[in-house]
C-alpha positions as CSV (number, residue, x, y, z in Angstrom):
1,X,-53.3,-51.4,11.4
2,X,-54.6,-48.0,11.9
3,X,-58.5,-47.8,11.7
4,X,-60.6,-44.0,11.3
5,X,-64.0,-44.0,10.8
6,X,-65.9,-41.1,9.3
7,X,-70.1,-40.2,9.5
8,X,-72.8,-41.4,11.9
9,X,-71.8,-44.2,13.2
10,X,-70.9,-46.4,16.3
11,X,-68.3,-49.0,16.4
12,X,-68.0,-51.4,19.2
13,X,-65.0,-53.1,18.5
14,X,-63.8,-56.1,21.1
15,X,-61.0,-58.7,20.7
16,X,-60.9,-58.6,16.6
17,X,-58.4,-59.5,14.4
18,X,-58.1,-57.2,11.6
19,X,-59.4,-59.3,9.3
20,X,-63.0,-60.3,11.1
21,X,-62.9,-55.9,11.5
22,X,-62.5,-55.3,8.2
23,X,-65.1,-57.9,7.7
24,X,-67.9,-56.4,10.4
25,X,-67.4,-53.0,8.1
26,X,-67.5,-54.2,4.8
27,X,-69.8,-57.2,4.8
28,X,-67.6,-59.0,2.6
29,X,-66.5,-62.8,2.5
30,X,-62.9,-63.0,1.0
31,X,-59.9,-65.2,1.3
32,X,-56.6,-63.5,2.2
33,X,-55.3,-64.8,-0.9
34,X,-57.7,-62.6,-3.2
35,X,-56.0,-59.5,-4.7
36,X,-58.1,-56.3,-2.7
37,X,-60.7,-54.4,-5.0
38,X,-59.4,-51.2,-4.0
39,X,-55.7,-51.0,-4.5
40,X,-53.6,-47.6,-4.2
41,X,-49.8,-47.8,-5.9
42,X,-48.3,-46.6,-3.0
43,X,-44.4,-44.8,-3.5
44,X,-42.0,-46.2,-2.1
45,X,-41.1,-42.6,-0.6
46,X,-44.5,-42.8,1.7
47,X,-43.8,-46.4,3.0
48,X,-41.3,-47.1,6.3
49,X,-38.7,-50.3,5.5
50,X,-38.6,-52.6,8.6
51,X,-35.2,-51.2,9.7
52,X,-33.7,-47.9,9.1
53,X,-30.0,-46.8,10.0
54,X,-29.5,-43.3,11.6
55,X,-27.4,-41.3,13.7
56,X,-29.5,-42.9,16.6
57,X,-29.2,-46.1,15.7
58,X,-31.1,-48.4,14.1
59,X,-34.9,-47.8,14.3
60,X,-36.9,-51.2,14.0
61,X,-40.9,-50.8,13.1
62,X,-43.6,-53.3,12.2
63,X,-45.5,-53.2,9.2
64,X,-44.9,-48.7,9.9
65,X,-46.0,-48.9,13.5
66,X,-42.7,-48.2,15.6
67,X,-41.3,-51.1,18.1
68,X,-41.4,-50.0,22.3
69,X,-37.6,-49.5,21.6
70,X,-37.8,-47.4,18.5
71,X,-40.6,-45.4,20.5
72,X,-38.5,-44.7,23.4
73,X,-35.6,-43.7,21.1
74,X,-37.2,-41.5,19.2
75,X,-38.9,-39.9,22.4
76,X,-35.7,-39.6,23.8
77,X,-34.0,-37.6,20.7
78,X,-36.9,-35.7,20.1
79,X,-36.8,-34.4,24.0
80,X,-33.0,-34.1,23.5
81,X,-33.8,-31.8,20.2
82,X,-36.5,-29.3,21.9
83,X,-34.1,-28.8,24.9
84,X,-31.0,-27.8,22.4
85,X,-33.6,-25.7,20.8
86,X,-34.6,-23.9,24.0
87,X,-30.8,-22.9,24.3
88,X,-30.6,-21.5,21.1
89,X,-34.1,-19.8,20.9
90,X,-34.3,-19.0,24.9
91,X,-31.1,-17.4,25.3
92,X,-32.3,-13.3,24.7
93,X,-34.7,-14.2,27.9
94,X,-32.2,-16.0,29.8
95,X,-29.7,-13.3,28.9
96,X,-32.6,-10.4,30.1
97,X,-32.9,-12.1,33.3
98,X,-29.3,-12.9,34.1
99,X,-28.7,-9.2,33.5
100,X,-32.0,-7.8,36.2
101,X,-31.0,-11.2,38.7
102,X,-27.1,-9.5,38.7
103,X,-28.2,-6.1,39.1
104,X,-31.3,-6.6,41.8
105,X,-29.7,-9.8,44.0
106,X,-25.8,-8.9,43.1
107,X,-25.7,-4.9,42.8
108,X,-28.3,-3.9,44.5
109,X,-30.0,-1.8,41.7
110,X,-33.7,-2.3,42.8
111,X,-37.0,-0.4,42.1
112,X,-35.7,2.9,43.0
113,X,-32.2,2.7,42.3
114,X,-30.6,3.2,39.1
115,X,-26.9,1.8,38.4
116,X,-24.4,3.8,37.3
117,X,-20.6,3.2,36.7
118,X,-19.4,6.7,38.0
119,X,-15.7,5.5,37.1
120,X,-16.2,3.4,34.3
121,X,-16.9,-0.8,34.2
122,X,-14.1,-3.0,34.8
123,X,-13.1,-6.9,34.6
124,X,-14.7,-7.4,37.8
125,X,-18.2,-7.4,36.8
126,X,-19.4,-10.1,34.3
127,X,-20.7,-8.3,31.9
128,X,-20.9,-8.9,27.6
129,X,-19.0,-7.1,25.9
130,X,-19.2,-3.9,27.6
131,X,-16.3,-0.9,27.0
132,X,-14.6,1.4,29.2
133,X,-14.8,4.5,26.9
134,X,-18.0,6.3,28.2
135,X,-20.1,5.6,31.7
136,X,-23.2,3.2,31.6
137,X,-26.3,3.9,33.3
138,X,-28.6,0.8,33.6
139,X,-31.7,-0.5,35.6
140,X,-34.3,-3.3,35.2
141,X,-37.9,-1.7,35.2
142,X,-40.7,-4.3,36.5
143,X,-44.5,-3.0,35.0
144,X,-46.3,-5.7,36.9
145,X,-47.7,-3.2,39.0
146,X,-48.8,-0.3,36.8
147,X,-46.7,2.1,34.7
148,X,-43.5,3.7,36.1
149,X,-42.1,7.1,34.9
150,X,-38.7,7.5,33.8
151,X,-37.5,10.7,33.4
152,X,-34.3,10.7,31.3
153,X,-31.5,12.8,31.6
154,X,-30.3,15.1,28.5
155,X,-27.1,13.2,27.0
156,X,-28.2,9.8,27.0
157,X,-27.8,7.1,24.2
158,X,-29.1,3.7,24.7
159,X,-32.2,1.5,24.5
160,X,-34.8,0.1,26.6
161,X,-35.2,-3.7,25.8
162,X,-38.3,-6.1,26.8
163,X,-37.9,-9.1,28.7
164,X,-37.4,-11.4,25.5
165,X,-34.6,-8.7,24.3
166,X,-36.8,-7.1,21.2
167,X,-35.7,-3.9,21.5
168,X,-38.6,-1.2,22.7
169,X,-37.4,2.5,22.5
170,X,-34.1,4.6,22.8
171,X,-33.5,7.2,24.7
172,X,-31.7,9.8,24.0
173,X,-30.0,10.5,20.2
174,X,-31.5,8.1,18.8
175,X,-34.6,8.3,20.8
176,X,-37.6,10.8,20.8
177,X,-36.1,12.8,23.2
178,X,-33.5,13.7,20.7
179,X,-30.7,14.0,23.1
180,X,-32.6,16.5,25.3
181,X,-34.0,14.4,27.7
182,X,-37.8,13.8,28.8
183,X,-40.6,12.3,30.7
184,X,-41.2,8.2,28.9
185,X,-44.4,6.8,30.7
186,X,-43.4,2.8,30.5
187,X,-46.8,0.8,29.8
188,X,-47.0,-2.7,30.5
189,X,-49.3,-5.3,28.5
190,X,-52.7,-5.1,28.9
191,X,-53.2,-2.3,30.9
192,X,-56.3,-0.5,30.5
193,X,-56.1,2.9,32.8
194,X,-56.0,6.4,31.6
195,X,-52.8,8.0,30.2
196,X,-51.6,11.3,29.2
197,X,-52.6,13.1,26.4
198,X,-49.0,15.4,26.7
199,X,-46.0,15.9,28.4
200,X,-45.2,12.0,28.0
201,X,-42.8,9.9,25.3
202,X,-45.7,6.8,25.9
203,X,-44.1,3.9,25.6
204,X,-45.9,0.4,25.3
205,X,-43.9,-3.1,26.2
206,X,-45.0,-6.4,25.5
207,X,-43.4,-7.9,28.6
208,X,-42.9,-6.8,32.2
209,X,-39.5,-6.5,32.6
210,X,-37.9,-3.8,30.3
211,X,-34.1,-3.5,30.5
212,X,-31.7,0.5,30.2
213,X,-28.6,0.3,29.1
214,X,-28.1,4.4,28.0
215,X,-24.5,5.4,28.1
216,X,-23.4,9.3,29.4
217,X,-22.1,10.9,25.8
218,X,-20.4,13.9,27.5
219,X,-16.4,13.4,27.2
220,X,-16.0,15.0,30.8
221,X,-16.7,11.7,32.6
222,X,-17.3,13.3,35.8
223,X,-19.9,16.2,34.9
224,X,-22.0,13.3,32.8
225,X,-21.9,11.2,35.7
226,X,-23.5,14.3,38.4
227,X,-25.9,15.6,35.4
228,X,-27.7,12.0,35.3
229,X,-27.8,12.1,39.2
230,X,-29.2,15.2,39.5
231,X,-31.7,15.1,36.8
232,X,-32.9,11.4,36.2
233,X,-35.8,10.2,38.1
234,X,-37.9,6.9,38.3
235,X,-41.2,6.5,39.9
236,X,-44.4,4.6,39.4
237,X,-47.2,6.3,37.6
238,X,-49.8,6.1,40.6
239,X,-46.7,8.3,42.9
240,X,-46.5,10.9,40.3
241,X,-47.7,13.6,43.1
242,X,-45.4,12.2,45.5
243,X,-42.7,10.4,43.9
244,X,-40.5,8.8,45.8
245,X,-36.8,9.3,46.1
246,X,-34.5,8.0,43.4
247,X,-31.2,6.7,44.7
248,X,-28.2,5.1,42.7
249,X,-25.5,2.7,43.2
250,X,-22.3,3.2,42.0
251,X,-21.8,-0.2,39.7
252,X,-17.7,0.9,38.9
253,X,-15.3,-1.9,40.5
254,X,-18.5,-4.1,41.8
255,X,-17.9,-7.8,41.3
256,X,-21.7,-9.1,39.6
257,X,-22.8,-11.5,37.5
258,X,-24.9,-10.4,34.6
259,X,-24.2,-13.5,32.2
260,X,-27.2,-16.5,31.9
261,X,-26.0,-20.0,32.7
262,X,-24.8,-22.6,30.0
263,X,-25.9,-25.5,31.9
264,X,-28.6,-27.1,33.6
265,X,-29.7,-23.7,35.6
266,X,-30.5,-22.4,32.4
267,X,-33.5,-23.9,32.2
268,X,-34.4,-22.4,35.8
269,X,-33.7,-19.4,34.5
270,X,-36.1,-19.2,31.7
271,X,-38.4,-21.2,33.8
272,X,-38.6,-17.8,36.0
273,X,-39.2,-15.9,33.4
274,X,-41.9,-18.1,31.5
275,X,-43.8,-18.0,35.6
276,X,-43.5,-14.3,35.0
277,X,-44.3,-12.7,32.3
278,X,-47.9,-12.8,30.3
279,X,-48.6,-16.0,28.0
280,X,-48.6,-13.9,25.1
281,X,-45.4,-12.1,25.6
282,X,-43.3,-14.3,23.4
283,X,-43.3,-16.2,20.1
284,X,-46.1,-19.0,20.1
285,X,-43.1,-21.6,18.8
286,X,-40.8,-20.9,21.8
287,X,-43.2,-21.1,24.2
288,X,-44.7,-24.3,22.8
289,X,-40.9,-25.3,22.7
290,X,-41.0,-24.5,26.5
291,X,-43.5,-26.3,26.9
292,X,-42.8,-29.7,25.4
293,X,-39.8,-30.3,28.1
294,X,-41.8,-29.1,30.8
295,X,-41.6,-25.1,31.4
296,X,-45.2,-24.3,31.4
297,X,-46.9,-21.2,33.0
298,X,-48.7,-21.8,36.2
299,X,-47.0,-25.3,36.5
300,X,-43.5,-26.0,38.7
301,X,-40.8,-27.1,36.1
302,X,-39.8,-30.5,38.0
303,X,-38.4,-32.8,35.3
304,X,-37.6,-36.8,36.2
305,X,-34.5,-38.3,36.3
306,X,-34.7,-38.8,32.8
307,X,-35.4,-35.9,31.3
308,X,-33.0,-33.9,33.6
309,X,-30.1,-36.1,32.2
310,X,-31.7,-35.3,28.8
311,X,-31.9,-31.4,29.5
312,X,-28.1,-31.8,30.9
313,X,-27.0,-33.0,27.7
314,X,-28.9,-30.7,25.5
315,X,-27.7,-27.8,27.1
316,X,-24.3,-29.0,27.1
317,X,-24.7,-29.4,23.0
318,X,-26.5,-26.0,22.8
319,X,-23.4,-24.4,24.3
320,X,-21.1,-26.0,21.9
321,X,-23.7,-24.9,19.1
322,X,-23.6,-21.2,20.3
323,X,-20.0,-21.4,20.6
324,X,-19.4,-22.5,17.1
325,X,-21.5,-20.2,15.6
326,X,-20.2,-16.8,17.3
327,X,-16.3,-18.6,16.6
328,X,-16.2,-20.3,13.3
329,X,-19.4,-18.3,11.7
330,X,-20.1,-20.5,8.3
331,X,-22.7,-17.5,6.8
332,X,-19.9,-15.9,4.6
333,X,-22.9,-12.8,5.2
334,X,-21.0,-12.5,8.8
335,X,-17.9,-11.3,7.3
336,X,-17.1,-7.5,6.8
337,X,-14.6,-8.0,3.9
338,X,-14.3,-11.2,2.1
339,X,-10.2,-11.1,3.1
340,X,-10.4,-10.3,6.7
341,X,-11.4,-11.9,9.7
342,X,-14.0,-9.0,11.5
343,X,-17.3,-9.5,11.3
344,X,-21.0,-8.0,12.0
345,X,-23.9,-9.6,13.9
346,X,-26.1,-7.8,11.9
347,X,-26.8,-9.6,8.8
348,X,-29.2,-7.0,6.8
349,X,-28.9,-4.7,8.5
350,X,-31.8,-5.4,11.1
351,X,-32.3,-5.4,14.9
352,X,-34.9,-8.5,14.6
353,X,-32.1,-10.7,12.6
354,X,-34.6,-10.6,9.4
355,X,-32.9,-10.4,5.9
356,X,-35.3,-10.6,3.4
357,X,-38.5,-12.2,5.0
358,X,-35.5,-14.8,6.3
359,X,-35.1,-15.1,10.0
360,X,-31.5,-15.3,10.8
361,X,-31.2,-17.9,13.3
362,X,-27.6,-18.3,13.5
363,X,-26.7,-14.5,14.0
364,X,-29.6,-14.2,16.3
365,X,-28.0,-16.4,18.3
366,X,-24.4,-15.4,17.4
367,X,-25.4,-11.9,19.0
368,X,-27.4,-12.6,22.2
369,X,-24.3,-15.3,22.9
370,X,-21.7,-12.5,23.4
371,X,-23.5,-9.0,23.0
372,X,-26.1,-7.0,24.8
373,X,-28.2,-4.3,24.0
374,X,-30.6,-4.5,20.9
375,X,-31.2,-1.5,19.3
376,X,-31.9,-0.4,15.2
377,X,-29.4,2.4,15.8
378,X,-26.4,-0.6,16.1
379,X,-28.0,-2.6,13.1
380,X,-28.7,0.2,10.7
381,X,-26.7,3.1,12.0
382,X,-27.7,7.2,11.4
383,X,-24.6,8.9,10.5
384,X,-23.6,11.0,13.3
385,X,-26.4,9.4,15.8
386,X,-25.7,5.8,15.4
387,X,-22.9,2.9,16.2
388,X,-21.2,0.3,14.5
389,X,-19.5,-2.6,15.7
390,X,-17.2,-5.9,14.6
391,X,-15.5,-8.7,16.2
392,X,-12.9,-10.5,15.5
393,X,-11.6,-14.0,17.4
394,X,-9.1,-15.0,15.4
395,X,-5.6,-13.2,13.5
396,X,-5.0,-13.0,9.9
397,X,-3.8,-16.8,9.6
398,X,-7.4,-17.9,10.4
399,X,-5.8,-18.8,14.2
400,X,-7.9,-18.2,17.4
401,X,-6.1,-15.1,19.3
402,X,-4.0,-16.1,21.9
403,X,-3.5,-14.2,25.0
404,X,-0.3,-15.4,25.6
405,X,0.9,-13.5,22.1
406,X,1.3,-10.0,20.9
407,X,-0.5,-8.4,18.0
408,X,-1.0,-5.7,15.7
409,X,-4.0,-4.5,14.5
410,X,-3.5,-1.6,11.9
411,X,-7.2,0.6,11.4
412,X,-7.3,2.8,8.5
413,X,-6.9,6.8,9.6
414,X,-9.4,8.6,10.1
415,X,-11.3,6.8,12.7
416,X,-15.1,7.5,11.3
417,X,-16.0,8.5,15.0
418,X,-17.7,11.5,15.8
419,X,-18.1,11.3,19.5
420,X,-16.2,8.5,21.0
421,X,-14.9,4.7,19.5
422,X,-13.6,2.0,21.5
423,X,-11.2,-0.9,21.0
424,X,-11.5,-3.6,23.6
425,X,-10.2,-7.1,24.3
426,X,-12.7,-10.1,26.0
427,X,-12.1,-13.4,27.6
428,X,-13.2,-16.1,25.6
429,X,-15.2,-17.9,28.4
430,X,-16.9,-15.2,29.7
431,X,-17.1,-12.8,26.7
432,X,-16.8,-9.8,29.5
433,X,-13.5,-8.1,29.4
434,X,-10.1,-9.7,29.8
435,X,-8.9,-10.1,33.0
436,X,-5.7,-7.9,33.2
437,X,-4.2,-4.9,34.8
């Protein structure tokens, strides 16, 4: 019996049955037998039977009130469910971080270097679905201490992307610098100082960590490559007198990781970035997700035995899920042409995964699985500015492509390009390019 007691009063309730309690509140005398005064017609719908079959067996419950086994059950799924949901909703964080962890521990890219592939990327970096087709230039920016001053090369295209992968500002084309290059003054949350009034793009990011991937849009690969050396600079804002001297590391034929986990490190990983980033800095739901399996701000994530063997299964299952969903896509709104197998990962056309008020779960996770790099200039091109992109993992019989067979893919002349397009296979388990001379 569940008892809840309303107004002024005090209840001192020891060692009662529930029918001497009912009896101390109500003053009444009555035999159990008498039909109750007040008498609701409860549904059918509201009421629990004593036994119910489900997918986790059958759960047993007293008169409603769950048995200890049904309790621990329950607990037990419910802990599975949030730590499958952490995959699925935590990946654009994990997938930030992997991408900084690879390019600060791995590459060497730090606070004053910026990456560049000066030759091009190859297989021996672990990288999504990145092309050979124009040179990447790429950094991790940390606004912990104060804002840092990027100033960005003329020929760029590219964005900046916060620590949760929401995408911040371009550079370049699509950017405000138009393709000319400028000064962007990165802001971190909350600060409070003084700021330019001119000579700035300002830019404002909810998170600490902001992410460049820009490629070089000049077809003469080694001109493009010197121009960003010479010209692109990155400082903090309090060594704008004195900036220090930007270096770069050539990235081109570097073997790095830049890929988060799919098992139990996962969890570490958005652990780290939960410890740094502010409370606020992503969506109340995630981080309440977070939360209920243990990743907490300003608390070690130390599960038990138990709930590690719980995490290590859900991640497992989240995998699979993600898997699924970017190789047998069941939203017919993924499919380019109702006949063919290539397909977007922007349903409606938007950046955030929103169609219609609806937020698209499935290609949110679809993208962040085996893509990188968020920007509205991918999700609702500009003619002559934007991009557009499709993938395909399976042939015209519906079949998953097989490396060991040959193909033919036939693309309807002209090519709508105006300065470059790209064609590029990737390896399955990796979703970086295939592994082949």
């Amino acid at each position: 019996m569940t008892l809840k007691v309303n107004g002024m009063m005090t209840l001192k309730v020891a060692a009662m049955s529930a029918l001497t309690l009912v009896g101390a509140l109500a003053s009444v005398c009555a035999s159990a037998a008498d039909a109750p005064k007040f008498k609701a017609d409860v549904p059918a719908s509201v009421r629990t039977p004593d036994s119910v079959k489900t997918r986790l067996g059958t759960l047993r419950f007293k008169d409603g009130a769950p048995v200890d086994a049904t309790v621990k059950t329950v607990y037990d799924n419910l802990d599975f469910m949030r730590g499958v949901q952490a995959f699925l909703d935590g990946m654009p964080a994990a997938s930030i971080y992997a991408m900084c962890h690879g390019l600060k521990k791995e590459a060497g890219v730090d606070e004053q270097t910026v990456g560049i592939f000066e030759t091009l990327m190859d297989a021996k970096s672990v990288f999504l679905t990145a092309q050979t087709t124009t040179s990447y230039v790429t950094r991790c920016f940390d606004l912990e201490n104060g804002p840092i001053v990027l100033e960005a090369s003329p020929g760029l295209l590219g964005p900046l992307d916060d620590a949760y992968f929401r995408h911040v500002v371009d550079l370049g084309l699509t950017g405000p610098d138009q393709g000319k290059g400028g000064k962007y003054l990165l802001v971190p949350p909350g600060y409070k100082g003084d700021l330019p009034k001119e000579g700035y793009f300002i830019v404002r990011s909810p998170t600490y960590t902001v992410w460049q991937l820009t490629r070089i849009m000049n077809s003469d690969l080694a001109a493009g490559v010197q121009g960003v050396k010479d010209t692109m600079r990155v400082y903090p804002w309090a060594q704008r007198d004195n900036p220090p001297k930007t270096k770069f590391v050539n990235l081109s034929g570097l073997k790095f990781n830049t890929v988060h986990a799919n098992n139990f490190e996962f969890y570490k990983e958005i652990n780290a970035v939960i410890q740094k980033e502010p409370s606020d800095a992503f969506p109340a739901e995630l981080v309440g997700t977070l939360a209920a399996i243990g990743i907490k701000k300003g608390q070690p994530f130390a599960p038990d035995d138990r709930m590690r063997a719980i995490l290590t299964d859900a991640v497992a299952v989240g995998n699979a899920t993600a898997r699924a969903i970017v190789f047998a896509p069941r939203d017919k709104r993924t499919f380019y042409y109702p006949d063919r197998q290539w397909k977007t990962s922007f349903i409606g056309g938007s950046s955030e995964f929103y169609d219609n008020g609806e937020r698209l779960l499935d290609a949110r996770v679809l993208f962040h699985y085996y893509a990188t790099g968020i920007t509205p200039a991918m999700a609702l091109p500009v003619v002559g500015k934007g991009s557009v992109y499709a993938y395909a993992e399976r042939d015209a019989n519906g079949d998953y492509l097989d490396g060991g067979k040959t193909y033919r893919i036939t693309l309807p002349a002209p090519i709508p390009m105006n300065n470059f397009w790209s064609f590029m296979v990737y390896d399955n388990q990796s979703r970086s390019m295939l592994e082949t001379d």
